[in-house]
Structure formats: structure tokens, C-alpha cells
N, C-alpha and C positions, 0 to 999 in steps of 0.2 A: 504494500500500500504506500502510498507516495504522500506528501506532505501537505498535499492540496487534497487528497482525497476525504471524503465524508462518510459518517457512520449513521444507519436508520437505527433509534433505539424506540424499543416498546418496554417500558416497563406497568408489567401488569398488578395491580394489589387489590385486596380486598376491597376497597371504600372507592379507589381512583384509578386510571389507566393514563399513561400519558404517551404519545409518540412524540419524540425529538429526532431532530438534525443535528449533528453535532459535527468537529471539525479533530483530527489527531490530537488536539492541544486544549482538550475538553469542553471546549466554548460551544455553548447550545446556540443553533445560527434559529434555530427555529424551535418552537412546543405547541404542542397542541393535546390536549385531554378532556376523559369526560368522565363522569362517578359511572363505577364500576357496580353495577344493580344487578348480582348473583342471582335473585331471584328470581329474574327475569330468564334463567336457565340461559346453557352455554351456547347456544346457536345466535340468541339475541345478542350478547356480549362479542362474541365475533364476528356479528355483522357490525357494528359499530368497531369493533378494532378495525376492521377492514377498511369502514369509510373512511376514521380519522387517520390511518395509515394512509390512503391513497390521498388526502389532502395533502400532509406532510408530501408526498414525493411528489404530486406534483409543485409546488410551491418551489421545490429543492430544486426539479428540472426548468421551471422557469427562471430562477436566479442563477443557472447553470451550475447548480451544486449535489448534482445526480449521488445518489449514496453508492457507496465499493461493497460495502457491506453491511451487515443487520447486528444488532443484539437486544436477545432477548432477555429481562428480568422478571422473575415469577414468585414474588414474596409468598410464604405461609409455612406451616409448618411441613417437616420431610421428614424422612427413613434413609439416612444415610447410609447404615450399614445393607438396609434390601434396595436401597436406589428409587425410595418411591416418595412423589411428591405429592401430597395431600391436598393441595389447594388446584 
């Protein structure tokens, strides 16, 4: 990844979801979120991660700040020893 290149991040939690742009040197160029309503079961929840994802990148491709790569963060509780994440 090169010095000018961009990172898409989702971080997902209980209460908020946010998608960022961000730059090698941690600076968020861009954010965008919405409260994370579980109840709403997980189909609804990821059709909104999708929408505010696809805002973020277009945003990013219009400022010519195209992302290289993704990361994702998934707060709650886990099973490190069995590998299983609870949330």
C-alpha cells in the first residue's frame, strides 16, 4: 500500500455502526454512521451497513480517494480459545 492510499473502515457495535475513510497516517478524510437497532434482526442492519458503506465510497471516488483496502471492527463479547464471536 502506498502513502496516498486509503482504508474503508466499518466499525460495527452494539448501540452505533460507523463507516470511515481514512488515510495511512490515521486521519479520518470522511465518517458516516447510524445506531445500530439489533432488533431490527440482521438483514435490516446490513442493508443499512451497505447503504452507508456505498455512500462513504462513493464520496471517496468522487474526491479521488478510492479505498486499497477494508477493515472491519466487530465489538462484543468472544470465545477466544473456540474462535467464536458472540455479537
Amino acid at each position: 500500500m502506498s502513502s496516498d492510499s486509503y482504508i474503508l473502515g466499518l466499525d460495527i457495535g452494539g448501540t452505533k455502526t460507523a463507516v470511515v475513510l481514512g488515510d495511512r497516517a490515521g486521519q479520518v478524510c470522511h465518517r458516516d454512521q447510524f445506531n445500530t437497532v439489533a432488533e431490527r434482526g440482521f438483514e435490516a442492519v446490513f442493508e443499512q451497513l451497505c447503504v452507508h458503506t456505498e455512500k462513504v465510497r462513493y464520496w471517496a471516488e468522487h474526491m479521488g480517494r478510492s479505498p486499497d483496502c477494508i477493515s472491519v471492527s466487530i465489538g462484543g463479547p468472544l470465545d477466544v480459545e473456540q474462535g467464536i464471536i458472540y455479537s
